[in-house]
C-alpha positions, 0 to 999 in steps of 0.5 A: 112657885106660883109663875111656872118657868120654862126654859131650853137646853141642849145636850153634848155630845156625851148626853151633858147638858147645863140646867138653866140658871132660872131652875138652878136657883127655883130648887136652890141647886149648888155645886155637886148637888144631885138631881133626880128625874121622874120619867111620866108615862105622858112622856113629862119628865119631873126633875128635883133636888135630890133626897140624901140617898145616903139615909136610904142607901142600905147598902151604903149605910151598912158600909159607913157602920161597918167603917165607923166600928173598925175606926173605933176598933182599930183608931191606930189605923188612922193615918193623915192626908200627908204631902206624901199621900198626894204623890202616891196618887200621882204615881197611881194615876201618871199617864191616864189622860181623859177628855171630857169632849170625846164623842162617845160610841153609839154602844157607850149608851147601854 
């Protein structure tokens, strides 16, 4: 990048903001990518693409392994995504509403 790009945005009530259209596509950001934010001691923050935690995620890599091992052990545990698992969902989650524009408490910050 040799132009250096500015731009603004503002925050939500609940601390979301949308990154602007310029920077989406100067770090050819998509949908459902991550970002990671370094905060400078002069106050800068630094946001970038993402790298895939998944490859440095001990925890997460030992998890897929331990996952991967009990499907090849036991594939009869296999099963399809059916019509019917989507209604066990359903059943599973009926009457929880979320609002995605409440106001959050001042203590919901911690």
């Amino acid at each position: 990048m040799s132009t250096p790009i500015e731009e603004y945005s503002t925050l939500t009530d609940r601390y979301q903001t949308t990154i602007p259209a310029s920077i989406r596509q100067a770090l050819k950001l998509k949908r459902r990518d991550r970002i990671h934010y370094a905060l400078r001691s002069n106050g800068e923050v630094v946001l970038s693409r993402a790298i895939d935690e998944a490859k440095h995620d001990p925890v997460l890599v030992n998890f897929l392994n331990f996952l991967e091992r009990d499907l090849l052990v036991h594939p009869e545990s296999i099963r399809p995504v059916t019509a019917g698992s989507f209604v066990e969902v359903e059943c599973l989650i009926a009457g929880i509403e979320v609002d995605l524009e409440e106001v959050l408490e001042e203590n919901d910050d911690e």
